[in-house]
CHARMM internal coordinates of N, CA and C (Angstrom, degrees):
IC EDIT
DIST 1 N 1 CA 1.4539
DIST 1 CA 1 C 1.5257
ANGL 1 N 1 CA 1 C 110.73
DIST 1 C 2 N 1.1000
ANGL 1 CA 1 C 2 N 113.83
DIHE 1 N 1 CA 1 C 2 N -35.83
DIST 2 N 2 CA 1.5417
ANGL 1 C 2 N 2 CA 124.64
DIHE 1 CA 1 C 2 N 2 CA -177.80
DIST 2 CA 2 C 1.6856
ANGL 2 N 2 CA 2 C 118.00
DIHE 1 C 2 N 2 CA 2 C -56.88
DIST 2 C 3 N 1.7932
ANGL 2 CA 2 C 3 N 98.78
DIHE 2 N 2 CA 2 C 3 N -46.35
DIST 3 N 3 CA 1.0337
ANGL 2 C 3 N 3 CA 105.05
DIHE 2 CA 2 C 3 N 3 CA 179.04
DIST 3 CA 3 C 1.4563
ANGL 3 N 3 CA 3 C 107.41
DIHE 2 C 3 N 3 CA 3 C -67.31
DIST 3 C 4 N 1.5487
ANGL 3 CA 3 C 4 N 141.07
DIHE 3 N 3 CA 3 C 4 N -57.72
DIST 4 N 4 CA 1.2454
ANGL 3 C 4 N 4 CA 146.62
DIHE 3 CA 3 C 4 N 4 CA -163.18
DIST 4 CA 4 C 2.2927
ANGL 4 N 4 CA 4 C 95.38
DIHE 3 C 4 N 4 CA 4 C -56.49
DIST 4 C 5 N 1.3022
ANGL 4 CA 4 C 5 N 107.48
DIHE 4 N 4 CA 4 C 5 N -28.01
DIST 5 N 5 CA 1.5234
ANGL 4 C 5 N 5 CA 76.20
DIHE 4 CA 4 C 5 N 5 CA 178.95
DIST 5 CA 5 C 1.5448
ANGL 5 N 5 CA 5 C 109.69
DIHE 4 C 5 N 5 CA 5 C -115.24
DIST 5 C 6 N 1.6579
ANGL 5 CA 5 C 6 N 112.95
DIHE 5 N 5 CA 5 C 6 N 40.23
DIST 6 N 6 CA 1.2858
ANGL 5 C 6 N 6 CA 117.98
DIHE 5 CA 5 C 6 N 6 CA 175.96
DIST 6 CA 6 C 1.5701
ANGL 6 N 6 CA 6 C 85.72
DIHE 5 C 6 N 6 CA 6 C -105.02
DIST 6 C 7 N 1.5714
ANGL 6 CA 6 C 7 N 126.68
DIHE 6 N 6 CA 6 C 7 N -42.22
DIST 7 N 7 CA 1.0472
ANGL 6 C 7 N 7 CA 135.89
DIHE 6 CA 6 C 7 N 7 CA 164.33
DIST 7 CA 7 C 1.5983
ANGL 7 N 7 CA 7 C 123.63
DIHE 6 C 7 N 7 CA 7 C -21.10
DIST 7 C 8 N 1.6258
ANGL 7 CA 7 C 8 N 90.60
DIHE 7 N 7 CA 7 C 8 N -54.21
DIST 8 N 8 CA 1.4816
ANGL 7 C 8 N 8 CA 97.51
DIHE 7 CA 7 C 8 N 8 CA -162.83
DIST 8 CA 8 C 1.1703
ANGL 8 N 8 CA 8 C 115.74
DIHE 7 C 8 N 8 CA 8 C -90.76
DIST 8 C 9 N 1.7132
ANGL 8 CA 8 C 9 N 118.09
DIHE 8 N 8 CA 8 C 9 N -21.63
DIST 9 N 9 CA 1.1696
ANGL 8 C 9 N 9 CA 125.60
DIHE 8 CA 8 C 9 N 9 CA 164.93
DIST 9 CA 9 C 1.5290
ANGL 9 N 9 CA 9 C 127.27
DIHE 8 C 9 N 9 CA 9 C -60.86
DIST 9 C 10 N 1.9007
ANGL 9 CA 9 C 10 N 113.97
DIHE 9 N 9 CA 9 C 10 N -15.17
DIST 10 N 10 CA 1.2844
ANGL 9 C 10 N 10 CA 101.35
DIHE 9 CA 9 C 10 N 10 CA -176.42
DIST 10 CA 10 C 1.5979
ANGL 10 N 10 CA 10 C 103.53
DIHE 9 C 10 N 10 CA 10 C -102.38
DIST 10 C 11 N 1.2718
ANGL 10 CA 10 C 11 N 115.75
DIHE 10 N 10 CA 10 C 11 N -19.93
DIST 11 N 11 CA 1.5175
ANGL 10 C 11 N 11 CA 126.36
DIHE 10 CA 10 C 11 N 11 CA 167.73
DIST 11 CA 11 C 1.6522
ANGL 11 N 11 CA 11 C 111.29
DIHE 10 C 11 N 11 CA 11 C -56.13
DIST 11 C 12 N 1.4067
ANGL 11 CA 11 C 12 N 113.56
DIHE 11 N 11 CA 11 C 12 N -32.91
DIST 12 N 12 CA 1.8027
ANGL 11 C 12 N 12 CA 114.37
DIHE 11 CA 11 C 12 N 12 CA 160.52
DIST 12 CA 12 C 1.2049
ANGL 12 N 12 CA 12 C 113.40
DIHE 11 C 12 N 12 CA 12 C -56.92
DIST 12 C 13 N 1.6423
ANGL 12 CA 12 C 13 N 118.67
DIHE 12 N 12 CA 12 C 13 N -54.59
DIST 13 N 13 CA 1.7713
ANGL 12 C 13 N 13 CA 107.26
DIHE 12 CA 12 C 13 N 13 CA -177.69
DIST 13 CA 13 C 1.3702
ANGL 13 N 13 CA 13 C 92.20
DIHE 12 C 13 N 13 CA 13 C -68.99
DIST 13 C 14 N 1.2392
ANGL 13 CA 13 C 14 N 140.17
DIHE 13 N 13 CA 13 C 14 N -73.23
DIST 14 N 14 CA 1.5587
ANGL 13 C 14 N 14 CA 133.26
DIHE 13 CA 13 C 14 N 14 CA -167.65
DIST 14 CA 14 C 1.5359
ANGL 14 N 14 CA 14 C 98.56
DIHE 13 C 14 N 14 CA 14 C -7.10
DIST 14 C 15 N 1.5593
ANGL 14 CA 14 C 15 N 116.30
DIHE 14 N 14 CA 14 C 15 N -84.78
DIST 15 N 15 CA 1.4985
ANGL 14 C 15 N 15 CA 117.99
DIHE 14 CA 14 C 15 N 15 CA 176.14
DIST 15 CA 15 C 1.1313
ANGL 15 N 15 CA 15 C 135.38
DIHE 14 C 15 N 15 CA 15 C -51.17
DIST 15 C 16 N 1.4331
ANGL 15 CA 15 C 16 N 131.92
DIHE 15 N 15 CA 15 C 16 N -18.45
DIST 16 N 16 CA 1.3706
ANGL 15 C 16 N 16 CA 143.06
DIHE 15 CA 15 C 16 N 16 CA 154.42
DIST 16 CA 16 C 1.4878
ANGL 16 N 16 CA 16 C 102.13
DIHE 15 C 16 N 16 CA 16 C -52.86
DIST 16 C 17 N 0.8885
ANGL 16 CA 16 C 17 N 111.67
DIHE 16 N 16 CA 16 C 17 N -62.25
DIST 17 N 17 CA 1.9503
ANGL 16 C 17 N 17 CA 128.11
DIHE 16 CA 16 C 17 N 17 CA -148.07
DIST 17 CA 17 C 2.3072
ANGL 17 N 17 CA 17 C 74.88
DIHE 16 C 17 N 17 CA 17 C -69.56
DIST 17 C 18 N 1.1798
ANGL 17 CA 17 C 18 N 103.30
DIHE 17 N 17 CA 17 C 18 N -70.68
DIST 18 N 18 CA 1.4775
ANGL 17 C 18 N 18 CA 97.92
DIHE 17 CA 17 C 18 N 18 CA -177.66
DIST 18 CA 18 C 1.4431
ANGL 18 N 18 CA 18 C 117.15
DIHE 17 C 18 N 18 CA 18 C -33.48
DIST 18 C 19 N 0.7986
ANGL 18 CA 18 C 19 N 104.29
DIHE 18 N 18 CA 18 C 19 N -62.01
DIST 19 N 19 CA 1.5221
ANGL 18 C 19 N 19 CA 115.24
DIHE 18 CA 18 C 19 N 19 CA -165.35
DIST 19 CA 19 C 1.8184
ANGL 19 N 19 CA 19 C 111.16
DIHE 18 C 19 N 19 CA 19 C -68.50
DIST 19 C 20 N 0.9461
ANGL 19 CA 19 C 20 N 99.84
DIHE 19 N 19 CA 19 C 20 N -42.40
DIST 20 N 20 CA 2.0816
ANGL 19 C 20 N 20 CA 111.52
DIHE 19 CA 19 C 20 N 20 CA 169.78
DIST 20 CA 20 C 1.3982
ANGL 20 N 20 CA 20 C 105.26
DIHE 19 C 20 N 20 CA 20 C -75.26
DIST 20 C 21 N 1.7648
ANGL 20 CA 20 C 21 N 126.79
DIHE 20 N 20 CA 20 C 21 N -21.36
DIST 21 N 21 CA 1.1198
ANGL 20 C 21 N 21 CA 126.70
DIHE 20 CA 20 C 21 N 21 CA 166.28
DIST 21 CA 21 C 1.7158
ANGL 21 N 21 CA 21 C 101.57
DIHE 20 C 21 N 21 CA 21 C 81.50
DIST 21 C 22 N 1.1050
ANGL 21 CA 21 C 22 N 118.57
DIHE 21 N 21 CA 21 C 22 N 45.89
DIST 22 N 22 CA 1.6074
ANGL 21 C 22 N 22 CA 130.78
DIHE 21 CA 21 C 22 N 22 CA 179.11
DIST 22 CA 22 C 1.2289
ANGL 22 N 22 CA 22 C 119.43
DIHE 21 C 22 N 22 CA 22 C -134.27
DIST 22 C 23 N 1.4625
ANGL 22 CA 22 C 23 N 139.19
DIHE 22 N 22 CA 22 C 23 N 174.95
DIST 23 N 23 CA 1.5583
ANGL 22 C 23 N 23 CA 140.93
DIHE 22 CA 22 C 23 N 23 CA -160.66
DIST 23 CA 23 C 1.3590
ANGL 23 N 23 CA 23 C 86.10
DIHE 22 C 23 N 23 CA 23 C -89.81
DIST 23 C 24 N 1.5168
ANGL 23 CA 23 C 24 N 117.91
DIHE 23 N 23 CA 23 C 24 N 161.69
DIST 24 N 24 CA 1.5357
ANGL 23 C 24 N 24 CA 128.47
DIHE 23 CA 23 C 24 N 24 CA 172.26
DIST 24 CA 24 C 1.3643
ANGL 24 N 24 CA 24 C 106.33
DIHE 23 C 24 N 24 CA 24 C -77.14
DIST 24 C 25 N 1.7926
ANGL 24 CA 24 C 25 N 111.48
DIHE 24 N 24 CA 24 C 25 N -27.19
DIST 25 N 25 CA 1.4822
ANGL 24 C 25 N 25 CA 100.74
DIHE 24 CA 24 C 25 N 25 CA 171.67
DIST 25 CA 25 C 1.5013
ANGL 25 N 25 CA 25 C 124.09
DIHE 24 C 25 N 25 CA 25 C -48.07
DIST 25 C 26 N 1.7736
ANGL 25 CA 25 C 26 N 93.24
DIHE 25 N 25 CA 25 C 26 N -48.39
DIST 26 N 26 CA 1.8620
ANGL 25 C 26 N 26 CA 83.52
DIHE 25 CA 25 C 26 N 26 CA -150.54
DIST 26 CA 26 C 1.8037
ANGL 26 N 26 CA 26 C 90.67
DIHE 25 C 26 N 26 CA 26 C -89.00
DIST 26 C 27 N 1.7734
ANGL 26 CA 26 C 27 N 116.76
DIHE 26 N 26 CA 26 C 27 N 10.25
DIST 27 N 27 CA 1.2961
ANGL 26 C 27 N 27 CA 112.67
DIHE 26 CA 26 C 27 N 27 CA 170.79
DIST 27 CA 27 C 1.6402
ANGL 27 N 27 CA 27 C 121.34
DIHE 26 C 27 N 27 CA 27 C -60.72
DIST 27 C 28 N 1.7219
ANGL 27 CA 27 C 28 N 102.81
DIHE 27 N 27 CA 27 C 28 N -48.58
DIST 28 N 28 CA 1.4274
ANGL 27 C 28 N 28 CA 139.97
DIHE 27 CA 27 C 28 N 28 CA 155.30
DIST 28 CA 28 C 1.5714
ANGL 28 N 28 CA 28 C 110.59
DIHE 27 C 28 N 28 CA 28 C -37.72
DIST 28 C 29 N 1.1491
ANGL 28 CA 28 C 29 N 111.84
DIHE 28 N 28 CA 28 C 29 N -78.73
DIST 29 N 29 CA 1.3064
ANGL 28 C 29 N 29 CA 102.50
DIHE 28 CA 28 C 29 N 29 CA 168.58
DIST 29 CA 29 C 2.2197
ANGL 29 N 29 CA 29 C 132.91
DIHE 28 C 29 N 29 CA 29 C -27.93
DIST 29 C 30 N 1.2856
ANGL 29 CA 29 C 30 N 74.69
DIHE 29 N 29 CA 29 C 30 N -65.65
DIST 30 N 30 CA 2.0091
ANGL 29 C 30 N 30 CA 90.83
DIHE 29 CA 29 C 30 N 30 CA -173.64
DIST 30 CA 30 C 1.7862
ANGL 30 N 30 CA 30 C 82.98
DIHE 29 C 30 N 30 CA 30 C -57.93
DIST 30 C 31 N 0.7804
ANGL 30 CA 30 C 31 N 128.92
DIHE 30 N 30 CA 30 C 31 N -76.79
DIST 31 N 31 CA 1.6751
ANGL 30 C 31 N 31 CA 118.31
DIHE 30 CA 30 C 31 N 31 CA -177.25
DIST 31 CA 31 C 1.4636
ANGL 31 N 31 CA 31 C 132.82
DIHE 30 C 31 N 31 CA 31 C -34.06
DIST 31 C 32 N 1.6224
ANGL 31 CA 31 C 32 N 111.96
DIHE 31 N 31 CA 31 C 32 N -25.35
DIST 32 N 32 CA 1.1445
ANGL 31 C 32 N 32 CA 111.98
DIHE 31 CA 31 C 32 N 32 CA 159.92
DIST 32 CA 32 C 1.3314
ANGL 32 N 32 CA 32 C 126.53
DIHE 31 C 32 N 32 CA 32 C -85.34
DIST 32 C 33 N 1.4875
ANGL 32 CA 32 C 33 N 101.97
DIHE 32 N 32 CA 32 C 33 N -23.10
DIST 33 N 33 CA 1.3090
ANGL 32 C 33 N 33 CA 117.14
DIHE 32 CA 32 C 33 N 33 CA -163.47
DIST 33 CA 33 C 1.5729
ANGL 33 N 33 CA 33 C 79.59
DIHE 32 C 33 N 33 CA 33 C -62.21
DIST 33 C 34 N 1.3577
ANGL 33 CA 33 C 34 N 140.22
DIHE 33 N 33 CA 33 C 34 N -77.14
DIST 34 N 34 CA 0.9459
ANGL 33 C 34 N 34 CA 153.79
DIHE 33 CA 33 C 34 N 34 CA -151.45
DIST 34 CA 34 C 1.7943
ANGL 34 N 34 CA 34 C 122.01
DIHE 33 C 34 N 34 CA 34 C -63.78
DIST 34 C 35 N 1.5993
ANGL 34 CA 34 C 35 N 102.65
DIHE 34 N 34 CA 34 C 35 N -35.92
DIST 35 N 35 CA 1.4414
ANGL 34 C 35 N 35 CA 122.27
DIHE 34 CA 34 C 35 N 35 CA 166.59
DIST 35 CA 35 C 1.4395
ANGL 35 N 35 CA 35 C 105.48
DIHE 34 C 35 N 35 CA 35 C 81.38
DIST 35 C 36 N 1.6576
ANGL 35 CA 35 C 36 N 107.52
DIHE 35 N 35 CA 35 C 36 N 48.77
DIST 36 N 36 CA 1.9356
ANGL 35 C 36 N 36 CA 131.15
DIHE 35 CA 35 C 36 N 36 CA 174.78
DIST 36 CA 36 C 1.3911
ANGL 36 N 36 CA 36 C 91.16
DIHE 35 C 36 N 36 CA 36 C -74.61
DIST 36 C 37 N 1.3811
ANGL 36 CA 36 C 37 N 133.31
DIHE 36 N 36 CA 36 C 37 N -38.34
DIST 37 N 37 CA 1.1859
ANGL 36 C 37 N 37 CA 115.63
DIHE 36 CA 36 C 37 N 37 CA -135.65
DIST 37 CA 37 C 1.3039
ANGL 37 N 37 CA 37 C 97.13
DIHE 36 C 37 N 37 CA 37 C -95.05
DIST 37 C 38 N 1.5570
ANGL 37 CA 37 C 38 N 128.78
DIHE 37 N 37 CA 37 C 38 N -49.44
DIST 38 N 38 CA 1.2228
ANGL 37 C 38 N 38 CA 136.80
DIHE 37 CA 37 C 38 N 38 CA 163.11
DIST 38 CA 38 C 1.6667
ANGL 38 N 38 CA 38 C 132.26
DIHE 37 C 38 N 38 CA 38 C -45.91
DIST 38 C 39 N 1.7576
ANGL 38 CA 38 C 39 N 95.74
DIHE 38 N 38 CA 38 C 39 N -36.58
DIST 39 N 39 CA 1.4800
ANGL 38 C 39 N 39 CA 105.33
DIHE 38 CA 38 C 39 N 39 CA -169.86
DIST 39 CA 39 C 1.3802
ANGL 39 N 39 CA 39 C 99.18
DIHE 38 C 39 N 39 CA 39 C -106.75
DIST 39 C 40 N 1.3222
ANGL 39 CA 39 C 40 N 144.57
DIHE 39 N 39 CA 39 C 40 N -6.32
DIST 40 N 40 CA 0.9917
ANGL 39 C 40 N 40 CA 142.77
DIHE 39 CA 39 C 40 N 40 CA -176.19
DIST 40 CA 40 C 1.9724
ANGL 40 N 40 CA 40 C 118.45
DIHE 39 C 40 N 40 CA 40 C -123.78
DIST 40 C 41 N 1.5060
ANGL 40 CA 40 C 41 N 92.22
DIHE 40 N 40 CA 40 C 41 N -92.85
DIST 41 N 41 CA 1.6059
ANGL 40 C 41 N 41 CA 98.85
DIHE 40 CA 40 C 41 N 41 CA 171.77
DIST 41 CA 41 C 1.7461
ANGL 41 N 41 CA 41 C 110.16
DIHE 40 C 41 N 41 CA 41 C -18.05
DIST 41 C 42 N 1.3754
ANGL 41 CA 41 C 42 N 99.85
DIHE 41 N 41 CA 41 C 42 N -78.71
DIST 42 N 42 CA 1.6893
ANGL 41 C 42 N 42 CA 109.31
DIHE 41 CA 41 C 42 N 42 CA -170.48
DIST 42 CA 42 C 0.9654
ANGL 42 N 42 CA 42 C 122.98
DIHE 41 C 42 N 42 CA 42 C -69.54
DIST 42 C 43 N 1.5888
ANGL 42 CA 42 C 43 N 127.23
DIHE 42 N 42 CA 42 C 43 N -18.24
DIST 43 N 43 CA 1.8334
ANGL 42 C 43 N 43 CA 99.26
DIHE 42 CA 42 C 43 N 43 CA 145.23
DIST 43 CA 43 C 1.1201
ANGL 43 N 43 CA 43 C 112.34
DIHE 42 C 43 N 43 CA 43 C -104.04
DIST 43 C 44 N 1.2326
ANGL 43 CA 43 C 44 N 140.24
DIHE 43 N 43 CA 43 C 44 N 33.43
DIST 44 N 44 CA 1.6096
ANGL 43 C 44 N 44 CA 124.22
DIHE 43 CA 43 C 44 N 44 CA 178.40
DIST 44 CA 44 C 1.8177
ANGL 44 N 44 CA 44 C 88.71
DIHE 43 C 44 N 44 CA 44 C -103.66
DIST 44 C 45 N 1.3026
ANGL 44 CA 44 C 45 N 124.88
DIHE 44 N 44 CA 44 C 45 N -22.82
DIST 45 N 45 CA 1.5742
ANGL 44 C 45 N 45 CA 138.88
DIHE 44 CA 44 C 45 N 45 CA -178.76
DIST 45 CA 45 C 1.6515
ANGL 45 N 45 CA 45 C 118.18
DIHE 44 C 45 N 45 CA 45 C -23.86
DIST 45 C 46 N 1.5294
ANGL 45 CA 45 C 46 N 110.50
DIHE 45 N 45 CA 45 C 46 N -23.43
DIST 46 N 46 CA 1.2998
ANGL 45 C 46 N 46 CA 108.70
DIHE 45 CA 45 C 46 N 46 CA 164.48
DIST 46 CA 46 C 1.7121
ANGL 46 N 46 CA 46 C 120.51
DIHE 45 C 46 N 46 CA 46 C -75.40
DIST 46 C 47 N 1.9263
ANGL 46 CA 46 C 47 N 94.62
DIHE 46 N 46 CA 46 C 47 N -40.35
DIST 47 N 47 CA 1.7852
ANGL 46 C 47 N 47 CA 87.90
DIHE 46 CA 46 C 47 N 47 CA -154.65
DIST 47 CA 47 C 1.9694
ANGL 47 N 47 CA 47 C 70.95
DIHE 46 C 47 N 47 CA 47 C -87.60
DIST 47 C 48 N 0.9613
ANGL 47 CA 47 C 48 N 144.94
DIHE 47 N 47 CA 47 C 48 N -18.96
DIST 48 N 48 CA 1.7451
ANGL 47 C 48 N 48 CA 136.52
DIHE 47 CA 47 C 48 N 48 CA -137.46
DIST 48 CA 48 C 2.1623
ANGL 48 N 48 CA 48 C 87.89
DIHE 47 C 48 N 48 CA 48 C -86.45
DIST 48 C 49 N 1.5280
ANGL 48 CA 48 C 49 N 104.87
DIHE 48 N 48 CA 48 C 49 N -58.20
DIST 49 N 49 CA 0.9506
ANGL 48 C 49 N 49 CA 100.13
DIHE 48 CA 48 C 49 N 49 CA -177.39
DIST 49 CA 49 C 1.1856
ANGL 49 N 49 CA 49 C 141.72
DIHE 48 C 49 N 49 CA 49 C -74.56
DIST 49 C 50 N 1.9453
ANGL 49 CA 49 C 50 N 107.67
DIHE 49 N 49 CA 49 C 50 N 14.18
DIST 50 N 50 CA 1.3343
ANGL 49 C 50 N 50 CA 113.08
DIHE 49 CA 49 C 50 N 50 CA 157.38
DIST 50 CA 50 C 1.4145
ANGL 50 N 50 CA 50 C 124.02
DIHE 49 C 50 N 50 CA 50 C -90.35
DIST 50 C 51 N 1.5386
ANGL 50 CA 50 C 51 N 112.81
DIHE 50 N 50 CA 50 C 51 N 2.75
DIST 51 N 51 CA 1.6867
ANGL 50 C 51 N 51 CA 118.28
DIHE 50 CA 50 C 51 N 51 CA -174.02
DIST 51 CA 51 C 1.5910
ANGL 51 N 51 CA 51 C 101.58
DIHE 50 C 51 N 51 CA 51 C -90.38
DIST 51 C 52 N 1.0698
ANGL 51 CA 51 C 52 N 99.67
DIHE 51 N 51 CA 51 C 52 N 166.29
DIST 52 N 52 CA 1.7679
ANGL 51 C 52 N 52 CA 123.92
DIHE 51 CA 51 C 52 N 52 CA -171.01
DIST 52 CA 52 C 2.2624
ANGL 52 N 52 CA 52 C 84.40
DIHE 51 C 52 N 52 CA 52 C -77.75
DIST 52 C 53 N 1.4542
ANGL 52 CA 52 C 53 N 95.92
DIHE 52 N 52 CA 52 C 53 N 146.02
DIST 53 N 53 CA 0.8670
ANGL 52 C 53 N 53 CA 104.26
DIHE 52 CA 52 C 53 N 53 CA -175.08
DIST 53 CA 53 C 1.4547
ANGL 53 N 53 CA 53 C 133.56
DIHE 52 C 53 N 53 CA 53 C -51.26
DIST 53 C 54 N 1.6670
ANGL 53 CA 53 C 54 N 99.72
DIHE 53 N 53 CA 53 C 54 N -42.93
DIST 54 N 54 CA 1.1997
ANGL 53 C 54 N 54 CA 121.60
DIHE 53 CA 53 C 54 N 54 CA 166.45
DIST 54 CA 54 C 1.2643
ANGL 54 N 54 CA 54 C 125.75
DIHE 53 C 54 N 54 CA 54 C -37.18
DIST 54 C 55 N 1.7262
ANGL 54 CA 54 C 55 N 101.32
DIHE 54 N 54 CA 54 C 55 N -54.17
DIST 55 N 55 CA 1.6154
ANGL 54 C 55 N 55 CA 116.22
DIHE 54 CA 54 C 55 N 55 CA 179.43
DIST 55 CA 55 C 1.5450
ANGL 55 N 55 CA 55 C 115.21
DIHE 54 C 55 N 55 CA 55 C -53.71
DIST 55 C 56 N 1.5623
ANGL 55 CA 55 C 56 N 103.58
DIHE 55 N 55 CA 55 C 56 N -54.35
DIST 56 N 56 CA 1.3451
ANGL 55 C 56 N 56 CA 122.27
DIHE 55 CA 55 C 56 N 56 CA -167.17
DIST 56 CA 56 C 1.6103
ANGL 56 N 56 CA 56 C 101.01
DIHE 55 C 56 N 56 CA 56 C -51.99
DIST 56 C 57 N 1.7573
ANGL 56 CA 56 C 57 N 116.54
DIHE 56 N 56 CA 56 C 57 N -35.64
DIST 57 N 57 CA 1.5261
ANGL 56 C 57 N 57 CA 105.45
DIHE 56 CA 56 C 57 N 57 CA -172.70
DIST 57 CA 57 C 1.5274
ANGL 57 N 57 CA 57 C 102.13
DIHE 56 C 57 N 57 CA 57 C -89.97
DIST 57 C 58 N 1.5053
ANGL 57 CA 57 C 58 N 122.32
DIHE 57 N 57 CA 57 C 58 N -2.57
DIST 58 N 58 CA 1.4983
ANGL 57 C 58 N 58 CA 107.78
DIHE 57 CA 57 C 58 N 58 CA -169.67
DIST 58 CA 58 C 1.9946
ANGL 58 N 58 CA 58 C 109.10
DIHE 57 C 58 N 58 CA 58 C -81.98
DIST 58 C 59 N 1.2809
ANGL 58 CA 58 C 59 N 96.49
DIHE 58 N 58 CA 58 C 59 N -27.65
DIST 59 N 59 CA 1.7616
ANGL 58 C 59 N 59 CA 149.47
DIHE 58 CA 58 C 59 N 59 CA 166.89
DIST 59 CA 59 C 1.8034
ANGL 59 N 59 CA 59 C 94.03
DIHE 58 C 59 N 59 CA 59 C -41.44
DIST 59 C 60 N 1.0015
ANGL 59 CA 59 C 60 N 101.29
DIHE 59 N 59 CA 59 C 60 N -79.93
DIST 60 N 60 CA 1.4200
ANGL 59 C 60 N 60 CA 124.44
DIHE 59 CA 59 C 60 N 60 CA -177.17
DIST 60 CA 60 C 1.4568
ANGL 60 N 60 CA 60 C 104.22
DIHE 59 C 60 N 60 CA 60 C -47.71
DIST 60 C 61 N 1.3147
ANGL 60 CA 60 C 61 N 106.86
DIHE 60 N 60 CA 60 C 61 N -59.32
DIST 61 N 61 CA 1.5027
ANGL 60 C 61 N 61 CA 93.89
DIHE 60 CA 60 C 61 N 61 CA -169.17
DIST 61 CA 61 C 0.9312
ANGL 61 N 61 CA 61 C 103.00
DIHE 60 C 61 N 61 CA 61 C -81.28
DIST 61 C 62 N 1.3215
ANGL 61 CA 61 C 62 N 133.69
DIHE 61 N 61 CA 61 C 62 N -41.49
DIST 62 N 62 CA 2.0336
ANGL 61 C 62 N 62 CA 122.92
DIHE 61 CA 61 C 62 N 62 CA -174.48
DIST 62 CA 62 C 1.2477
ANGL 62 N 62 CA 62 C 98.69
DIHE 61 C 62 N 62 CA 62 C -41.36
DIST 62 C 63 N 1.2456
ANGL 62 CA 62 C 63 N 128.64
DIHE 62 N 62 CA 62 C 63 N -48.59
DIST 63 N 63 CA 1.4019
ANGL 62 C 63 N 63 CA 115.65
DIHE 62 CA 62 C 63 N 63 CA -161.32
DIST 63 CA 63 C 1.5100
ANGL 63 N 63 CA 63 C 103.31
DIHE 62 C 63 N 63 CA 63 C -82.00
DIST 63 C 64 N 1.1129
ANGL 63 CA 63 C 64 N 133.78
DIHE 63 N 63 CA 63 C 64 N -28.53
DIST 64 N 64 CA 1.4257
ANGL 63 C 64 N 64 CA 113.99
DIHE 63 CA 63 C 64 N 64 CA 170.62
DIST 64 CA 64 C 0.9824
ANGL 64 N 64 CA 64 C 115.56
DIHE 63 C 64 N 64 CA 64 C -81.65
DIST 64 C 65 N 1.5099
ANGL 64 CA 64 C 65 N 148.24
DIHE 64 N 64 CA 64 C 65 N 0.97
DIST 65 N 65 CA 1.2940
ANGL 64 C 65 N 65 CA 127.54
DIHE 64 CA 64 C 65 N 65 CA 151.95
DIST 65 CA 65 C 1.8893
ANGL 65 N 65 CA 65 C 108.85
DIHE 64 C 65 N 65 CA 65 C -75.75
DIST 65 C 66 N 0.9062
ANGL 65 CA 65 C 66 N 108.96
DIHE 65 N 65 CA 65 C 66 N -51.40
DIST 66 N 66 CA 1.4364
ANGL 65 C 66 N 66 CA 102.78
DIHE 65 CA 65 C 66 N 66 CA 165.52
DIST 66 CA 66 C 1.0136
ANGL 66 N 66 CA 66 C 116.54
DIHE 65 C 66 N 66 CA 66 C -26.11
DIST 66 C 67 N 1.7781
ANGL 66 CA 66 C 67 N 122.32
DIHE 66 N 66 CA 66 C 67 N -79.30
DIST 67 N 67 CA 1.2860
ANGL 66 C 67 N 67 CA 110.00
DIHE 66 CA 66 C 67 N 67 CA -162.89
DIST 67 CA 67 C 1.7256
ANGL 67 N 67 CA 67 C 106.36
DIHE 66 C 67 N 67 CA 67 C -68.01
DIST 67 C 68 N 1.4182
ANGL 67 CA 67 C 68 N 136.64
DIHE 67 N 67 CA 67 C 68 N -25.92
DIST 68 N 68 CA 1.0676
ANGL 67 C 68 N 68 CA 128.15
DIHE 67 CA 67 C 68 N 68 CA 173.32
DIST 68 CA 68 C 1.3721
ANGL 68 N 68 CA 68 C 122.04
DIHE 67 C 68 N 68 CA 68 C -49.66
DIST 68 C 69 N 1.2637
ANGL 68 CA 68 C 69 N 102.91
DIHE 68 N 68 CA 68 C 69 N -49.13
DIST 69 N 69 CA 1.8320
ANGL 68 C 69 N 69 CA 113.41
DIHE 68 CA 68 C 69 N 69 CA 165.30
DIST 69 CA 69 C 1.6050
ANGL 69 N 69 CA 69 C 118.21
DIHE 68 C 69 N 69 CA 69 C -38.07
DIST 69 C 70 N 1.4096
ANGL 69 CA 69 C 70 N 121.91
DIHE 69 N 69 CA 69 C 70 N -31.86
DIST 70 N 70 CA 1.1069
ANGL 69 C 70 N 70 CA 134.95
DIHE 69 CA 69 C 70 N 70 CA -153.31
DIST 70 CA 70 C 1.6513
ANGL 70 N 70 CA 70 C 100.53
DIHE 69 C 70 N 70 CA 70 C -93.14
DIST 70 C 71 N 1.4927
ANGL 70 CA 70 C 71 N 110.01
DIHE 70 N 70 CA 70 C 71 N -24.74
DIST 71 N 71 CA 1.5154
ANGL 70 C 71 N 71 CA 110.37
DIHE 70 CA 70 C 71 N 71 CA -158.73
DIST 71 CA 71 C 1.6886
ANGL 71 N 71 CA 71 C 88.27
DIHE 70 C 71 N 71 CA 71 C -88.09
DIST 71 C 72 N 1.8413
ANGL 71 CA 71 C 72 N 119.39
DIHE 71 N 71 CA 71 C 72 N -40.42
DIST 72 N 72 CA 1.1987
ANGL 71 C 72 N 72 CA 105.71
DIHE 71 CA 71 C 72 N 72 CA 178.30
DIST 72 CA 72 C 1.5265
ANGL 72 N 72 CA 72 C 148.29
DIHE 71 C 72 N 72 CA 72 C -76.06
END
COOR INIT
IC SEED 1 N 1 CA 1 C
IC BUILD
C-alpha cells in the first residue's frame, strides 16, 4: 500500500510540474519546501486518489500556492 501512494504522490508533481509548465525537480522542491507532500498528498491519498486526474492536480496546486503564500 505504501508503495501505490509513494506512486501517486510523484505522479501529482509530474502533473503539477506539467501543468505550471516547470521541471519535476524544482516541482519537488516547492513541495518540500512547503511540506505538500507529507502534509497533504500522502494522507489525503484515499479521498485524492478517487478524483479525476485533472482535479487531483488543480487540488494540488491550490494548495501549494496557499501554503506557499503562508511561508511569505
Amino acid at each position: 500500500m505504501e508503495e501505490l501512494r509513494i506512486i501517486f504522490a510523484s505522479s501529482c508533481v509530474e502533473s503539477a510540474a506539467r501543468k505550471l509548465g516547470c521541471s519535476t525537480g524544482e516541482m519537488y522542491r516547492r513541495m518540500k519546501r512547503v511540506g505538500l507532500i507529507h502534509g497533504f498528498i500522502l494522507p489525503g491519498y484515499e479521498v485524492l486518489h478517487t478524483q479525476s486526474r485533472e482535479h487531483v492536480t488543480e487540488d494540488v496546486i491550490g494548495a501549494l500556492q496557499i501554503w506557499e503564500s503562508k511561508l511569505e
